[in-house]
N, CA, C and O atoms as CSV, one atom per row, in Angstrom:
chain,resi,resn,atom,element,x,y,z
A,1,UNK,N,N,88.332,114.160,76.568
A,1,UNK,CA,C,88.519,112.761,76.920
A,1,UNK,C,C,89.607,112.649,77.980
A,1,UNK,O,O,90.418,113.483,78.383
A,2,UNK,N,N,89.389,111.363,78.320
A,2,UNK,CA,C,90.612,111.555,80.245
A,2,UNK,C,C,91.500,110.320,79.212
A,2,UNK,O,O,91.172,109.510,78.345
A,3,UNK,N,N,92.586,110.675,79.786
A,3,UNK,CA,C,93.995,109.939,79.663
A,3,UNK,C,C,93.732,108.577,79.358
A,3,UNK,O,O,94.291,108.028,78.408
A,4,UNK,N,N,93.102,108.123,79.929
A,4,UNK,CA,C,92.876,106.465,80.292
A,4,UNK,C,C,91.858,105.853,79.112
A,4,UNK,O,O,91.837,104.660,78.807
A,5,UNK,N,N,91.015,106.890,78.501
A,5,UNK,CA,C,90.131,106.657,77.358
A,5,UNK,C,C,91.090,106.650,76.218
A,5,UNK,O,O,91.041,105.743,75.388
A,6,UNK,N,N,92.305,108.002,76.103
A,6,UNK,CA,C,93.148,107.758,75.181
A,6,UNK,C,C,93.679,106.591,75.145
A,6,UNK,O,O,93.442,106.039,74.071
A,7,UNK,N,N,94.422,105.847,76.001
A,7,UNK,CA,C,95.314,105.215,75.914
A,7,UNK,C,C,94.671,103.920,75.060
A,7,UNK,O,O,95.448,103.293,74.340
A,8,UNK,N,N,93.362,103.539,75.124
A,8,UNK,CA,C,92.413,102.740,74.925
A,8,UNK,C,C,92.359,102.941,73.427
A,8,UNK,O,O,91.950,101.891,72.930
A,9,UNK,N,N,92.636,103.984,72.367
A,9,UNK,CA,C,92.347,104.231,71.189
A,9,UNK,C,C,93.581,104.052,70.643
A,9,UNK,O,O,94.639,104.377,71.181
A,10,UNK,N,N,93.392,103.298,69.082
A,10,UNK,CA,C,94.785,102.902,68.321
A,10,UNK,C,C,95.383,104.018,67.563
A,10,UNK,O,O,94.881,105.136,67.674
A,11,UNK,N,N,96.281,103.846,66.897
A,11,UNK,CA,C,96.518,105.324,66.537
A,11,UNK,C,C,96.471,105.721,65.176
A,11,UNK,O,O,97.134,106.614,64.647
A,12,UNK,N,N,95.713,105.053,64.712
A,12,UNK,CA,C,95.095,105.587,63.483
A,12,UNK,C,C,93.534,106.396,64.219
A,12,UNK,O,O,93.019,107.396,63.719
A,13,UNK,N,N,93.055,105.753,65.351
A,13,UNK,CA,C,91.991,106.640,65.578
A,13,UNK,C,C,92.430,107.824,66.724
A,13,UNK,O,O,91.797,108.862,66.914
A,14,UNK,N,N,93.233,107.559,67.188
A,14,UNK,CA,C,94.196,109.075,67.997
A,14,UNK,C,C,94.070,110.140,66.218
A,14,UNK,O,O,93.266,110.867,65.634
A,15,UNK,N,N,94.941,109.777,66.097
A,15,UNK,CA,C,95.465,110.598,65.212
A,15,UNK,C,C,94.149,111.310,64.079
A,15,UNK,O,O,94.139,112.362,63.439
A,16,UNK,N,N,93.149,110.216,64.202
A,16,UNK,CA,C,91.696,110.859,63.668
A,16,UNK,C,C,90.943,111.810,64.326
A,16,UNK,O,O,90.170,112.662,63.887
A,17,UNK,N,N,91.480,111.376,66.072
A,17,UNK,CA,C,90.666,112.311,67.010
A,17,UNK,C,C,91.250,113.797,67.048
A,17,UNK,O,O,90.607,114.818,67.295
A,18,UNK,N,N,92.620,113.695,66.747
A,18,UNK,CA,C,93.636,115.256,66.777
A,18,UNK,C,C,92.891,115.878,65.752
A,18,UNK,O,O,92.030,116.679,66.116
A,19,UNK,N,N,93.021,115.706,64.728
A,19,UNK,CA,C,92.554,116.032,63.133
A,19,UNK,C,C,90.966,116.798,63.883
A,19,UNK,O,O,90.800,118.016,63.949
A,20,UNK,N,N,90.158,115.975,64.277
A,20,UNK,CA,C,88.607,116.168,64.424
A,20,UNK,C,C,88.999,117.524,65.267
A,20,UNK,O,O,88.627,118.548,64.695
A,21,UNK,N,N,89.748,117.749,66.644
A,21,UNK,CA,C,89.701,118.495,67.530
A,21,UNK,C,C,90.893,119.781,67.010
A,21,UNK,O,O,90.692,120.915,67.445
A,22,UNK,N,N,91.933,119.575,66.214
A,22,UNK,CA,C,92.150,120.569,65.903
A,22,UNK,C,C,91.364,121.527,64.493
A,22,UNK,O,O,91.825,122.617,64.152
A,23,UNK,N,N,90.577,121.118,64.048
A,23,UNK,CA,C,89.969,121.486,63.054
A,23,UNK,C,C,88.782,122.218,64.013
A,23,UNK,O,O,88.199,123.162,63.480
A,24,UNK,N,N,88.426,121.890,65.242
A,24,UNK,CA,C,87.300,122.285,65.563
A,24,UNK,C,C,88.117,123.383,66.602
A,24,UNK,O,O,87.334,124.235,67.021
A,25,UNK,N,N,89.152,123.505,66.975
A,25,UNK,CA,C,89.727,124.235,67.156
A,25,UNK,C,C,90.485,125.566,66.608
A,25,UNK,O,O,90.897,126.552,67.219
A,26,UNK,N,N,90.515,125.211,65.163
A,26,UNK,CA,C,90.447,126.215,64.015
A,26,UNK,C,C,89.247,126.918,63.950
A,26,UNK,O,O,89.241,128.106,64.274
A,27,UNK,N,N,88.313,126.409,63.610
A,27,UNK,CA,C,86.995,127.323,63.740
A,27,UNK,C,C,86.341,128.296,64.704
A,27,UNK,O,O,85.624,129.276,64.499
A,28,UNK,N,N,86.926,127.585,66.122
A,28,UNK,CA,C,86.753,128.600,67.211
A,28,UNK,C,C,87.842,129.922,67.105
A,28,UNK,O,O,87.539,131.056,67.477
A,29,UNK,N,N,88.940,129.610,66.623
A,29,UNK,CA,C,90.414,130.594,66.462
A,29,UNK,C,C,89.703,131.953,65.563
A,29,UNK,O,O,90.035,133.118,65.783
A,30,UNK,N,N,88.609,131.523,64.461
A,30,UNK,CA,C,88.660,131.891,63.222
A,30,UNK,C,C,87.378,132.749,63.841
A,30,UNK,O,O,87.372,133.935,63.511
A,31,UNK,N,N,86.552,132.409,64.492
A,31,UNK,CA,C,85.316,132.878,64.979
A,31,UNK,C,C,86.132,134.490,66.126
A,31,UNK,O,O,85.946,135.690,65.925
A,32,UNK,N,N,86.680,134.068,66.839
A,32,UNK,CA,C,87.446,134.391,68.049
A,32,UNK,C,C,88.274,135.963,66.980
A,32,UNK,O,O,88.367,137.117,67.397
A,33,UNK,N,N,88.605,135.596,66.009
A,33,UNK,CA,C,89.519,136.843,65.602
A,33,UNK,C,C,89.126,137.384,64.553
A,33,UNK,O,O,89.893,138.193,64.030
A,34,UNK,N,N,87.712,137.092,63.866
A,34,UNK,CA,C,86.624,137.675,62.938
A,34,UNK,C,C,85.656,138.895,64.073
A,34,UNK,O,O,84.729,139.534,63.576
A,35,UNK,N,N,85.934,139.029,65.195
A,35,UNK,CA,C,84.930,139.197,66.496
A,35,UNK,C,C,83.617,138.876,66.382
A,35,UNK,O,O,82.755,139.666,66.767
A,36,UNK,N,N,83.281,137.570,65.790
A,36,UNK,CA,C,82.175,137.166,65.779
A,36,UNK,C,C,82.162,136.840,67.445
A,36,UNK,O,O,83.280,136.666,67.928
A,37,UNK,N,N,81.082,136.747,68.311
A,37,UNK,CA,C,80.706,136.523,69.622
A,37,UNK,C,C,80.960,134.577,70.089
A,37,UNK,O,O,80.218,133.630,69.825
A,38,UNK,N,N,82.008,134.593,70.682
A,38,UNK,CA,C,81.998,133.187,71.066
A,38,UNK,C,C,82.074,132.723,71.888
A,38,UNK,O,O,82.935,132.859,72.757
A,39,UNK,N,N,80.316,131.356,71.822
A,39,UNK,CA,C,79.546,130.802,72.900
A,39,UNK,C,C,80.529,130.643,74.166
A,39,UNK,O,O,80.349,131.356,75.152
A,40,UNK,N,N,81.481,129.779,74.129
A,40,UNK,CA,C,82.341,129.840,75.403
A,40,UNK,C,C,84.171,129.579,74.897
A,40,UNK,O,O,84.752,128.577,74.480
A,41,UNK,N,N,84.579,130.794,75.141
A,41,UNK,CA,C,85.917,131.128,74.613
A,41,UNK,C,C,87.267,130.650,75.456
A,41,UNK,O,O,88.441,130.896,75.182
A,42,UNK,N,N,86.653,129.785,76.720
A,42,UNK,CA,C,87.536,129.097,77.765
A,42,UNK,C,C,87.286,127.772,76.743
A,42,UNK,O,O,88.331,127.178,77.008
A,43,UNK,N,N,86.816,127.176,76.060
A,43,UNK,CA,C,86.818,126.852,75.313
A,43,UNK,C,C,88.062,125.784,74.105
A,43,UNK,O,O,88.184,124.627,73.702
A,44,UNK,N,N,88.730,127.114,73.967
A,44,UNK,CA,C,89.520,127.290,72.960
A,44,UNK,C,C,90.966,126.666,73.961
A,44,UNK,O,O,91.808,125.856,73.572
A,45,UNK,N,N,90.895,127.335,75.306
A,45,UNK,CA,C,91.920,126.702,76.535
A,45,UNK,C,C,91.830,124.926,76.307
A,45,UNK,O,O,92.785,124.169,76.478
A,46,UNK,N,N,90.730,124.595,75.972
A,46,UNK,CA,C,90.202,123.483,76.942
A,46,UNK,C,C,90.764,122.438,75.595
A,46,UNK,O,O,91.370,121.414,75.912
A,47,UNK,N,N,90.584,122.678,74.418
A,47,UNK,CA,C,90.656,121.990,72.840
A,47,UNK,C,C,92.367,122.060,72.762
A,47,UNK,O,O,92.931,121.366,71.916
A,48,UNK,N,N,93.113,122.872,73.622
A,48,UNK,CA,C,94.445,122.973,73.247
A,48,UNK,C,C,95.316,121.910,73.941
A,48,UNK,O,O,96.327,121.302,73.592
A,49,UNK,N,N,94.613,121.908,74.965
A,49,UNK,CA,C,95.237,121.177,76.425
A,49,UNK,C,C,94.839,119.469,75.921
A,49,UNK,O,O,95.640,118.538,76.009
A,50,UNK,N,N,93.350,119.350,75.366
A,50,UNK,CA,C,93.161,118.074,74.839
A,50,UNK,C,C,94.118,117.691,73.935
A,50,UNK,O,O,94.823,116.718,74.202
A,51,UNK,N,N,94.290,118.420,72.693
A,51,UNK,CA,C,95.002,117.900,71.390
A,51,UNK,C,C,96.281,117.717,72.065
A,51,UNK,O,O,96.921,116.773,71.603
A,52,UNK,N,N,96.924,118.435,73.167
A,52,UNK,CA,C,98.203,118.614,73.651
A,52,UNK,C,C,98.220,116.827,74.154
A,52,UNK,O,O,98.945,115.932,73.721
A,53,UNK,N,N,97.324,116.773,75.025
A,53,UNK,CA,C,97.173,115.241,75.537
A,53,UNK,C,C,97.605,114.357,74.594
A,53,UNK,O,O,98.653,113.714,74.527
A,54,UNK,N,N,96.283,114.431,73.589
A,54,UNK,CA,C,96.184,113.089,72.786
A,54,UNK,C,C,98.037,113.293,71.970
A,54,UNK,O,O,98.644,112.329,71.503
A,55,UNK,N,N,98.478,114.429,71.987
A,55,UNK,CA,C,99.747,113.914,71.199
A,55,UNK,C,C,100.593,113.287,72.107
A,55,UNK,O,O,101.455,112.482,71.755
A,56,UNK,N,N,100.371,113.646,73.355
A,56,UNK,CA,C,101.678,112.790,74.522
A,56,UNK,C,C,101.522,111.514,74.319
A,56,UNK,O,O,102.490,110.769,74.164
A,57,UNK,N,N,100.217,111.080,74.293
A,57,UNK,CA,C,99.722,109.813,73.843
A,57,UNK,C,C,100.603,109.278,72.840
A,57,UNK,O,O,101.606,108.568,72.905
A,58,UNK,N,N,100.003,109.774,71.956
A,58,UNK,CA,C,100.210,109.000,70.606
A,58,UNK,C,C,101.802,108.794,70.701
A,58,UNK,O,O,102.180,107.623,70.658
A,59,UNK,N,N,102.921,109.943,70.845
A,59,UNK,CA,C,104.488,109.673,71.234
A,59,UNK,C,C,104.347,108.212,71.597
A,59,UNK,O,O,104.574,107.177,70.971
A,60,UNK,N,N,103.714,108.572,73.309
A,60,UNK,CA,C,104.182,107.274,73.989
A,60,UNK,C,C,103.646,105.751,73.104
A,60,UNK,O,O,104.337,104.739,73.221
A,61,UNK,N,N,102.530,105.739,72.349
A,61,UNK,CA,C,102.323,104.653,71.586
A,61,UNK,C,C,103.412,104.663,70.246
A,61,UNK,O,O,103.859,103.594,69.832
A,62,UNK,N,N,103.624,105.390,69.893
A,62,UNK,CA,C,105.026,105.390,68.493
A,62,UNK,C,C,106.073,104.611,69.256
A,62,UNK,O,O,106.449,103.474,68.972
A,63,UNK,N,N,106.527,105.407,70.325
A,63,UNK,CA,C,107.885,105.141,71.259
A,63,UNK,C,C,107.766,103.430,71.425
A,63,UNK,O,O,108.602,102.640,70.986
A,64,UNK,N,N,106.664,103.106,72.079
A,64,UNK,CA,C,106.886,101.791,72.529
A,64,UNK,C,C,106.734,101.298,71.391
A,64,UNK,O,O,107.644,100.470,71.441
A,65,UNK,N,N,106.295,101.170,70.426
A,65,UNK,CA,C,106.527,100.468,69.186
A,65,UNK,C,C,107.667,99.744,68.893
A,65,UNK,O,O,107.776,99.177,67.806
């Protein structure tokens, strides 16, 4: 999701979306170091950098509170 979609979500559903994406980010971790073969392992880059987002987010929505 782009910045501007976050900012748009409250933070009970931020904080639902972290949960969803780090959990799905667990499973790729878990796949990744079982050496099961995984579909696309840039992937795992891409889920870190998101959850990383949505938490700058969510700060800046706590902060201005």
């Amino acid at each position: 999701m782009k910045t501007n979609e976050l900012k748009e979500l409250g933070a009970e559903e931020l904080e639902a979306k972290i949960a969803e994406v780090r959990k799905e980010l667990g499973d790729l971790k878990l796949k990744l170091a079982s050496k099961v073969d995984v579909e696309k392992p840039v992937r795992i880059r891409l889920l870190r950098r998101e959850v990383a987002r949505m938490l700058t987010v969510l700060a800046a929505k706590k902060e201005a509170k």
